[in-house]
MIKOLGU-124826 format. One record per residue (C-alpha): residue number from 1; chain; x, y, z. Coordinates in steps of 0.001 Angstrom, whole numbers. Layout:
<node zamar="NUM" drenpa="A" xx="X" yy="Y" zz="Z"/>
...
//
This chain:
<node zamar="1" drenpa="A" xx="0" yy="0" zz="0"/>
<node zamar="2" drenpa="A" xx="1260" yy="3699" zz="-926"/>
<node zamar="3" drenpa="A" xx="1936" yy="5985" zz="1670"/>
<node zamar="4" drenpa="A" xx="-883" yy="8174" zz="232"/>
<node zamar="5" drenpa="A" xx="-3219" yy="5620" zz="-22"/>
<node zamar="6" drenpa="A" xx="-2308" yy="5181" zz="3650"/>
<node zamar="7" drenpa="A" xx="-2926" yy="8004" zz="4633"/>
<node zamar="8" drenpa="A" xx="-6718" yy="8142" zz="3501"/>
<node zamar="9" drenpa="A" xx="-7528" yy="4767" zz="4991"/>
<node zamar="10" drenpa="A" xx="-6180" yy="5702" zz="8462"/>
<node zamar="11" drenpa="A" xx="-7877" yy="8939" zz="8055"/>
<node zamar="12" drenpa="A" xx="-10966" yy="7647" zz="7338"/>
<node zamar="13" drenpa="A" xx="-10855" yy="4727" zz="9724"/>
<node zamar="14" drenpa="A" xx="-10284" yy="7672" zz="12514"/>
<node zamar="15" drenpa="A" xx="-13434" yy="9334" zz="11605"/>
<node zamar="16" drenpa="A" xx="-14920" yy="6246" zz="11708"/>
<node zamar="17" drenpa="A" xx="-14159" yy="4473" zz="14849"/>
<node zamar="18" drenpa="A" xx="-13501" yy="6308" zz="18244"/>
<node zamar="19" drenpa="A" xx="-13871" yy="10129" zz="17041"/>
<node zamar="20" drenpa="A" xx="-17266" yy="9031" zz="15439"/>
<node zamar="21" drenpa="A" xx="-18712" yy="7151" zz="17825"/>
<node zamar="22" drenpa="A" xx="-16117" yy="6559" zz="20763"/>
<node zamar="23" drenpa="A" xx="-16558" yy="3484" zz="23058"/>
<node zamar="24" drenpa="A" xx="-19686" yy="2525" zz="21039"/>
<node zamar="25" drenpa="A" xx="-18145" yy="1129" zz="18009"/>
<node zamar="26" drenpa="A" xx="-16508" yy="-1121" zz="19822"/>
<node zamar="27" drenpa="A" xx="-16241" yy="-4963" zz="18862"/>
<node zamar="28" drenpa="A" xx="-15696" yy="-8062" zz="21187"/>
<node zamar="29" drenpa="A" xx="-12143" yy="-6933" zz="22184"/>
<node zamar="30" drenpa="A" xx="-9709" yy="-9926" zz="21702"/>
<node zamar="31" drenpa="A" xx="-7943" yy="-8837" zz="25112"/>
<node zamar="32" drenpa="A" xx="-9383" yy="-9590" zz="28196"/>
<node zamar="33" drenpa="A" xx="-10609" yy="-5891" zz="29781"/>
<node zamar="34" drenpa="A" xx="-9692" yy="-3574" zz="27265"/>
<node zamar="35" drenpa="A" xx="-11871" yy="-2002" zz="24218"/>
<node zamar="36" drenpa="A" xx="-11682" yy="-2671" zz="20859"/>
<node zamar="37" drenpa="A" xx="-12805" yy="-413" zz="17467"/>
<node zamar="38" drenpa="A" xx="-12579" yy="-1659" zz="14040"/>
<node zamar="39" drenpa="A" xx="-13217" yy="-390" zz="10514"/>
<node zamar="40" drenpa="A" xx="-12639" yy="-2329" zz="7426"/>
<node zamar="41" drenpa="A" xx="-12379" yy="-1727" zz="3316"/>
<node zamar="42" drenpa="A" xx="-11899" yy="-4268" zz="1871"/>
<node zamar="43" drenpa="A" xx="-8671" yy="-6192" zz="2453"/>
<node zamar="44" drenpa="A" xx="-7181" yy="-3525" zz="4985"/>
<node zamar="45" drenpa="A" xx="-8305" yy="-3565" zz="8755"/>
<node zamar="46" drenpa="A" xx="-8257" yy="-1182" zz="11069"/>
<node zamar="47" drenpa="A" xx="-7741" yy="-2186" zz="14951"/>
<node zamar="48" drenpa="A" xx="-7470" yy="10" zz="18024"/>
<node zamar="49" drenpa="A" xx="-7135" yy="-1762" zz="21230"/>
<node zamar="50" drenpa="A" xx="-7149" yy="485" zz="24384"/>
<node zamar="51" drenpa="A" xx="-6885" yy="205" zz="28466"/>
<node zamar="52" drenpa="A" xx="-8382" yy="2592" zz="30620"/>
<node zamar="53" drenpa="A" xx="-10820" yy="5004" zz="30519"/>
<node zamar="54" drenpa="A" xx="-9201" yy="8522" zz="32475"/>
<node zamar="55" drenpa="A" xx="-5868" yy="7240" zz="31865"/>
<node zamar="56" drenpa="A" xx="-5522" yy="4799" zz="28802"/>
<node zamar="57" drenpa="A" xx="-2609" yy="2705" zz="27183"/>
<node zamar="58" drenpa="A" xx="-3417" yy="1487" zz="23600"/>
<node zamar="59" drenpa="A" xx="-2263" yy="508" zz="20089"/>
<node zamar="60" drenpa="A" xx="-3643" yy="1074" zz="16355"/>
<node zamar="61" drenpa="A" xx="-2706" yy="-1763" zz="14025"/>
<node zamar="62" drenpa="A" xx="-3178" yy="-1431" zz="10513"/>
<node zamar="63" drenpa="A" xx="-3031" yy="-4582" zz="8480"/>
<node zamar="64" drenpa="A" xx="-3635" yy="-5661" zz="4844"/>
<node zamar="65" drenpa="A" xx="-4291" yy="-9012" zz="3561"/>
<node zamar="66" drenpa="A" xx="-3623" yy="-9844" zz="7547"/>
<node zamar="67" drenpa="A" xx="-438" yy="-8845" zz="7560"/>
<node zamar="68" drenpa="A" xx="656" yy="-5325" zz="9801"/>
<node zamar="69" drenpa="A" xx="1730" yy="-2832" zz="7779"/>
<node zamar="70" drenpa="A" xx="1705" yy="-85" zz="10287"/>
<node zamar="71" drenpa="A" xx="1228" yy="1012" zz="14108"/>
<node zamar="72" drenpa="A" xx="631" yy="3121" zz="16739"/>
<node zamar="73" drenpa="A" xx="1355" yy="3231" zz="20064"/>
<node zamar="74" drenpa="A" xx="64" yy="5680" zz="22622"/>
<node zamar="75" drenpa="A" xx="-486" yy="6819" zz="26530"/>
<node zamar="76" drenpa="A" xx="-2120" yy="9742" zz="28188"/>
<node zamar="77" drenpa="A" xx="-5444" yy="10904" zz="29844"/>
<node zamar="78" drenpa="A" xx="-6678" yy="13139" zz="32236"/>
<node zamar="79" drenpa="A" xx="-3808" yy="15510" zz="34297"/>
<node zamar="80" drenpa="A" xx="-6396" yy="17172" zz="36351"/>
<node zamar="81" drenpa="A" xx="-9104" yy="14785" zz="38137"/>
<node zamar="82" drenpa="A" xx="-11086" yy="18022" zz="38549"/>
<node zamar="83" drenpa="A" xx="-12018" yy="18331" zz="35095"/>
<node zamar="84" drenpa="A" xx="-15492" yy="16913" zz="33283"/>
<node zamar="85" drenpa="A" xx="-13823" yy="14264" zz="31843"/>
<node zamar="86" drenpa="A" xx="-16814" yy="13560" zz="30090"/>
<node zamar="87" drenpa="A" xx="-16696" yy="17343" zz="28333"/>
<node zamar="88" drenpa="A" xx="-12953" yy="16809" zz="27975"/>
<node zamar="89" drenpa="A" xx="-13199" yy="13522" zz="25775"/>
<node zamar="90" drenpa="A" xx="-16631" yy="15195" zz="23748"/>
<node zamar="91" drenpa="A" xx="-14230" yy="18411" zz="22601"/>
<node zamar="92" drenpa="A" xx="-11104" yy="15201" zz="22336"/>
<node zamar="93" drenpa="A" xx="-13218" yy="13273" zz="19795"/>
<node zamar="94" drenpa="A" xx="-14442" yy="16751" zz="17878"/>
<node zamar="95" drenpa="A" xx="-10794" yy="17646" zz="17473"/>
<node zamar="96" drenpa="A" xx="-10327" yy="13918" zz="16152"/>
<node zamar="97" drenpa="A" xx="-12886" yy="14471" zz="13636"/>
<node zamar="98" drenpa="A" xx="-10741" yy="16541" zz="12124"/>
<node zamar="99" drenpa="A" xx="-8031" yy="14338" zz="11266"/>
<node zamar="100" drenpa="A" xx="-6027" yy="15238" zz="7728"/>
<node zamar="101" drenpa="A" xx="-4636" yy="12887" zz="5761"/>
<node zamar="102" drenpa="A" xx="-1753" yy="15040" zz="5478"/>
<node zamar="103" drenpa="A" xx="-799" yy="13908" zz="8616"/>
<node zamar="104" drenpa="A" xx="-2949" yy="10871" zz="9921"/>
<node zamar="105" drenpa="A" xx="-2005" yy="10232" zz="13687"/>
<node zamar="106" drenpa="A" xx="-4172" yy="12183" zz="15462"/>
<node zamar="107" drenpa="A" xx="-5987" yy="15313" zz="15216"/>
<node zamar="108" drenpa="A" xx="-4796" yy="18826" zz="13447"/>
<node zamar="109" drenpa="A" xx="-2065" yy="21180" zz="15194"/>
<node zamar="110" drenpa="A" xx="-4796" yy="23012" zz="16612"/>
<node zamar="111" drenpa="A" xx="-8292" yy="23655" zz="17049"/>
<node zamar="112" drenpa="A" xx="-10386" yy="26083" zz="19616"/>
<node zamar="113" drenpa="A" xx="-13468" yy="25777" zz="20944"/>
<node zamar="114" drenpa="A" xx="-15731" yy="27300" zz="23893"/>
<node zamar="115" drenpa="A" xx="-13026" yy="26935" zz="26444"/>
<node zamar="116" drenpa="A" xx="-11076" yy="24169" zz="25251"/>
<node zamar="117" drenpa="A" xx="-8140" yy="24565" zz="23070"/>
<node zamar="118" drenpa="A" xx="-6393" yy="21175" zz="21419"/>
<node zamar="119" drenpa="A" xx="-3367" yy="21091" zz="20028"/>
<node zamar="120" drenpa="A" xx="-1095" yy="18113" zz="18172"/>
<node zamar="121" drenpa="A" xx="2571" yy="18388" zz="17326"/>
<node zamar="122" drenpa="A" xx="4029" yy="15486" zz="15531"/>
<node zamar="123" drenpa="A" xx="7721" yy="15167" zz="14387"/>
<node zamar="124" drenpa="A" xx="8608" yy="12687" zz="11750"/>
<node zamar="125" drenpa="A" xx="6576" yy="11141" zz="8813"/>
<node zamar="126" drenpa="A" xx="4015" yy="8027" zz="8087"/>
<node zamar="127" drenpa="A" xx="6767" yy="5819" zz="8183"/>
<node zamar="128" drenpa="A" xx="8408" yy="7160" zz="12022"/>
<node zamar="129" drenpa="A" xx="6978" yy="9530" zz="14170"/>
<node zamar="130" drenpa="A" xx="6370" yy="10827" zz="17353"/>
<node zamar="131" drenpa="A" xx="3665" yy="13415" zz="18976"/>
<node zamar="132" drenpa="A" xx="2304" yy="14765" zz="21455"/>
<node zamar="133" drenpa="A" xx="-1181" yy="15802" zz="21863"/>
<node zamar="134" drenpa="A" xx="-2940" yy="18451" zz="24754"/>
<node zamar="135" drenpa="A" xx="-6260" yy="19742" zz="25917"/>
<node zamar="136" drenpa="A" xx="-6778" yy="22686" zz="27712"/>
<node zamar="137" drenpa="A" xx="-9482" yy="24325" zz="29045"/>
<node zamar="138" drenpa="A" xx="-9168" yy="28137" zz="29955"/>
<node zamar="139" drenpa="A" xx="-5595" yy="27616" zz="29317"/>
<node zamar="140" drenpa="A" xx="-4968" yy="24874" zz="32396"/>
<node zamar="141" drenpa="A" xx="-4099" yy="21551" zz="30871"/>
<node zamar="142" drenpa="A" xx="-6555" yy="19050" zz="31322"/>
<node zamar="143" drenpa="A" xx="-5053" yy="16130" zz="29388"/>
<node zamar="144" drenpa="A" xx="-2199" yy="14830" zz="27560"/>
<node zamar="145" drenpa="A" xx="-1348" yy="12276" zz="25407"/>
<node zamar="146" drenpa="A" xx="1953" yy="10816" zz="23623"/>
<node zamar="147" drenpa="A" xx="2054" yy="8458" zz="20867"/>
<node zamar="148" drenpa="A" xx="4561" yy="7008" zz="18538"/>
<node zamar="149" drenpa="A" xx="4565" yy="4848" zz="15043"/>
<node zamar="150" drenpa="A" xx="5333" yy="3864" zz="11934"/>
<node zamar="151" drenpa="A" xx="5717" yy="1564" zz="8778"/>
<node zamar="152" drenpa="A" xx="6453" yy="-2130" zz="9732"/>
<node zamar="153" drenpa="A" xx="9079" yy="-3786" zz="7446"/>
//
């Protein structure tokens, strides 16, 4: 698969799965106590298998013809147990929504709204990265997350 062609999928799957819909398009997880989304076209899959819930541990596999062709690793949450998680994650899967395929990990470099602000920074390319992603809310941090990736040969 081309790096472009890639990109699409993965953004597409993104939209799909957790920024769409979040826990609820979840499948019967393969590992015992975590969550599972999946999307699917036609002989690439999608798979995001997570821990947690306020802080969360998880990985995105993409595969094709069931082999992995790339992945992403990742770990953050909430950094203030004051917060409405609940409005936290709501603004987190907006900001998702609004993934570009110009750079398919997460969501854009930034994005305001109401009293949140998100913001993604990414070094690297499809084939090796790393990022970091925050929400704030009237400019206090409220969560962070880190992930890390890439091609597999």
């Amino acid at each position: 698969m081309m790096n472009e062609q890639l990109a699409q999928f993965l953004a597409a799957a993104k939209r799909a799965t957790y920024a769409a819909q979040g826990d609820d398009a979840s499948v019967t997880p393969l590992l015992p106590a975590s969550r599972q989304l999946e999307f699917q076209l036609g002989n690439v899959v999608y798979r995001d298998i997570y821990f947690g819930f306020a802080f969360f541990v998880g990985q995105e596999t993409v595969y094709e013809n069931e082999k992995p062709i790339w992945a992403m690793s990742y770990a953050g949450g909430m950094t203030d147990a004051n917060a409405d998680v609940g409005a936290v994650y709501k603004f987190l899967q907006f900001a998702l929504r609004q993934i570009d395929a110009g750079a398919p990990f997460r969501g854009p470099g930034l994005i305001r709204g109401d009293d949140f602000q998100y913001t993604s920074q990414t070094n690297g390319a499809l084939e090796n990265f790393w990022g970091i992603e925050r929400i704030s809310q009237n400019r206090a941090l409220v969560y962070e997350l880190r992930y890390h990736g890439g091609k597999i040969q």
